[in-house]
C-alpha positions in Angstrom: 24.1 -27.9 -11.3 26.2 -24.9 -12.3 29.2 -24.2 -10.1 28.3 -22.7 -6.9 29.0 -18.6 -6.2 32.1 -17.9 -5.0 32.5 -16.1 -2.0 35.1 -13.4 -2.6 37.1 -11.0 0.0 36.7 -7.2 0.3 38.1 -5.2 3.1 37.7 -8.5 5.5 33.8 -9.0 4.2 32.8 -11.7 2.3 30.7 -10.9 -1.2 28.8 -13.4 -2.6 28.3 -12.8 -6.7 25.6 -14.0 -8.8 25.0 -13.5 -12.7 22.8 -10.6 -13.5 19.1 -11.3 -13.5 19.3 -14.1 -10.9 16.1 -14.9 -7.9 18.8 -14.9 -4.9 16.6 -16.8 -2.5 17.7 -16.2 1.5 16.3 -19.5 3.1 16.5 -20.4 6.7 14.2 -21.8 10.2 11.9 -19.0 11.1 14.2 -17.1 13.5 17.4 -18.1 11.8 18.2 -14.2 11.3 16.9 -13.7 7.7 15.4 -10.6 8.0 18.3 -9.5 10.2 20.9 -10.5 7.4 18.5 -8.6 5.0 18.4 -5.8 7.4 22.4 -5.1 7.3 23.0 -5.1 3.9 20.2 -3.4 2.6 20.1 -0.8 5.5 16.0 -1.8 5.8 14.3 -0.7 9.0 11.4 -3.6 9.1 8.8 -0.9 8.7 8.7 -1.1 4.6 5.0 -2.1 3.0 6.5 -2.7 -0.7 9.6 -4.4 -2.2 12.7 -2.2 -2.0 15.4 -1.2 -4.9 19.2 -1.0 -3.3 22.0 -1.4 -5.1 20.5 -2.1 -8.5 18.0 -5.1 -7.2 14.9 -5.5 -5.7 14.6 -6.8 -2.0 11.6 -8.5 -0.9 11.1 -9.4 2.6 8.2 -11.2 3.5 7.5 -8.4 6.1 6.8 -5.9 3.7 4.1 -7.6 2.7 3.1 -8.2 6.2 3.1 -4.5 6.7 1.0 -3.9 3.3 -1.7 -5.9 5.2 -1.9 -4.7 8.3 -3.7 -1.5 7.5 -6.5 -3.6 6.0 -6.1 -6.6 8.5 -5.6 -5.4 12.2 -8.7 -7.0 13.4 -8.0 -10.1 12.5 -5.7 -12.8 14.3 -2.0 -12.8 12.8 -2.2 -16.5 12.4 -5.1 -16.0 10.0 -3.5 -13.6 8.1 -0.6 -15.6 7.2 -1.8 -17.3 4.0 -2.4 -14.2 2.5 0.8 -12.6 3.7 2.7 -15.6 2.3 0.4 -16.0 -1.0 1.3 -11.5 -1.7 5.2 -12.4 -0.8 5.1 -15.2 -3.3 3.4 -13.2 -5.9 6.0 -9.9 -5.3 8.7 -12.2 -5.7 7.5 -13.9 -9.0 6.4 -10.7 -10.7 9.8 -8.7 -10.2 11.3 -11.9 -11.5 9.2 -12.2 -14.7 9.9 -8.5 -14.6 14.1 -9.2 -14.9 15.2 -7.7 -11.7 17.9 -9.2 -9.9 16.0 -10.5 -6.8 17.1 -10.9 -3.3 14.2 -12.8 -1.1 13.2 -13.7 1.8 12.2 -17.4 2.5 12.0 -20.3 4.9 12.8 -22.3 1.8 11.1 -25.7 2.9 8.6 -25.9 0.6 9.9 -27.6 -2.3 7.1 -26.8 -4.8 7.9 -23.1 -4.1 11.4 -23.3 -5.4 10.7 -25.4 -8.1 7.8 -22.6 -9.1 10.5 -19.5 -8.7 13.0 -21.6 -11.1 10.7 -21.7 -13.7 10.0 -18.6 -13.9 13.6 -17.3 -13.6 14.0 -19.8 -17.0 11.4 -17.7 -18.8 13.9 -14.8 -18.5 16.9 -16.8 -19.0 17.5 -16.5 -15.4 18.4 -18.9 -12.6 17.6 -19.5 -9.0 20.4 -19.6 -6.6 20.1 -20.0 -2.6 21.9 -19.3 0.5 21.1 -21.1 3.5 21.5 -19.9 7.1 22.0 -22.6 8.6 22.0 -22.0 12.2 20.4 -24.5 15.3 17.0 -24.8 16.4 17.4 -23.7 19.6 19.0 -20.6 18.2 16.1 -19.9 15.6 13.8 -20.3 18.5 15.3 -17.9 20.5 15.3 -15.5 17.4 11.5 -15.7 17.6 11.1 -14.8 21.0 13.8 -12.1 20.5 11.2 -10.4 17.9 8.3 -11.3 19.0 7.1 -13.3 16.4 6.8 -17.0 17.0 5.1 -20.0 15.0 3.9 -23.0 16.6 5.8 -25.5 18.3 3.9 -27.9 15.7 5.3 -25.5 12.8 8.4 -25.4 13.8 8.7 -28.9 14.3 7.5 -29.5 10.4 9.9 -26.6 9.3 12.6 -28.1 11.4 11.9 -31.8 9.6 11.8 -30.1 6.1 15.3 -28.2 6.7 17.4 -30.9 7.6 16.4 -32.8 4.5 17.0 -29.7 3.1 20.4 -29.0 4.2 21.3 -32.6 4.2 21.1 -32.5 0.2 22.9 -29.3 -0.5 26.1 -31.0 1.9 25.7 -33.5 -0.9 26.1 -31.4 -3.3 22.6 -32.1 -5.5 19.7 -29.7 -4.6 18.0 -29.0 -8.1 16.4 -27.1 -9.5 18.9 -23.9 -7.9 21.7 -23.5 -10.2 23.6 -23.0 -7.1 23.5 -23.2 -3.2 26.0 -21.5 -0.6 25.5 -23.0 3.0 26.7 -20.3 5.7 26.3 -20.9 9.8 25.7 -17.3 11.9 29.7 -16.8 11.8 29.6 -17.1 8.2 26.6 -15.3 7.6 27.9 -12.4 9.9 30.9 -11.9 7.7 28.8 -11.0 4.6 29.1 -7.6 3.5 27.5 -7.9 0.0 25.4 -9.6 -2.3 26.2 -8.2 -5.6 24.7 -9.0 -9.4 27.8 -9.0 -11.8 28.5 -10.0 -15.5 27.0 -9.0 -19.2 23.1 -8.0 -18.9 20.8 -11.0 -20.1 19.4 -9.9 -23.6 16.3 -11.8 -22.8 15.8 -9.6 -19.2 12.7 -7.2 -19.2 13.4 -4.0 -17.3 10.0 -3.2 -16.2 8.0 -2.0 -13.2 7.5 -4.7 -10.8 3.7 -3.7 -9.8 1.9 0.0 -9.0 3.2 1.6 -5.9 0.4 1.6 -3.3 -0.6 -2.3 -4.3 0.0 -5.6 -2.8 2.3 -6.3 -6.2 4.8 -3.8 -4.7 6.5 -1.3 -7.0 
């Protein structure tokens, strides 16, 4: 494992730096304040339906995709929607990746086969895969839930809460491959970020590309 990102200090913020063409993945319980993290640095509103360029990368939330759908998709039940929410997020994020972007994404991270899927693909462009966990308490990501809205099962929750510990308990270890590097941040830490920033020589290998047609589920 490469040497994790280091956390730099501008004007009291804290700026976490990757190498150029890296899949930034932003992992965390449902309700651990992804979106909301997302939300401040990017300036998004929660109303986008595609992928969003800011400061030279793409940003994919998994509500945009959420949003894409629900013009097509009111009728039916929100929990029935969700595999084809998650399975559209999935496939925005691995398309501006195989695209070159530097990618900042939404995730709850606790899938294992989903990271090991985004890291090879970041390979194919001589990119890597790096995370940042919010780590923040269950009872906290609850109440984030009920504070938008938006709650999973307490059966969900219970397997997402199972799958994060082991989660977190290997990057406080020090070994969670296949990301080339992990930064663990609690809410305090996560409120002092300011940036998320892409720096270093351009990869020669990276493809500079459209990420998908605007008006499709691809995103643009």
């Amino acid at each position: 494992m490469s040497p994790l990102p280091s956390p730099t200090e501008e004007t009291g913020a804290t700026v976490l730096t990757y190498p150029p063409g890296s899949l930034v993945l932003l992992a965390g319980l449902p309700g651990a304040g992804k979106s909301t993290l997302l939300d401040r640095l990017y300036g998004l509103s929660g109303d986008e339906r595609e992928p969003v360029a800011a400061d030279g990368a793409r940003v994919i939330d998994s509500r945009q995709s959420r949003n894409w759908w629900a013009r097509y998709l009111g009728p039916v039940p929100p929990r029935a929607r969700t595999p084809l929410v998650h399975a559209t997020h999935v496939w925005r994020i691995a398309r501006a990746v195989l695209a070159g972007h530097d990618v900042v994404a939404h995730t709850r991270g606790t899938w294992p086969h989903i990271l090991y899927g985004f890291a090879w693909l970041a390979r194919r462009t001589g990119g890597e895969v790096h995370l940042v966990l919010l780590d923040v308490d269950p009872e906290t990501a609850r109440a984030g839930q009920l504070a938008r809205g938006r709650t999973v099962t307490a059966a969900t929750f219970a397997r997402h809460r199972r799958r994060w510990r082991t989660l977190v308990g290997r990057a406080r270890r020090g070994s969670l491959p296949p990301a080339a590097g992990v930064t663990l941040l609690d809410r305090p830490a996560a409120d002092r970020v300011g940036a998320i920033r892409f720096t270093g020589p351009p990869r020669p290998s990276a493809r500079r590309r459209s990420a998908g047609r605007p008006g499709s589920p691809g995103g643009r």
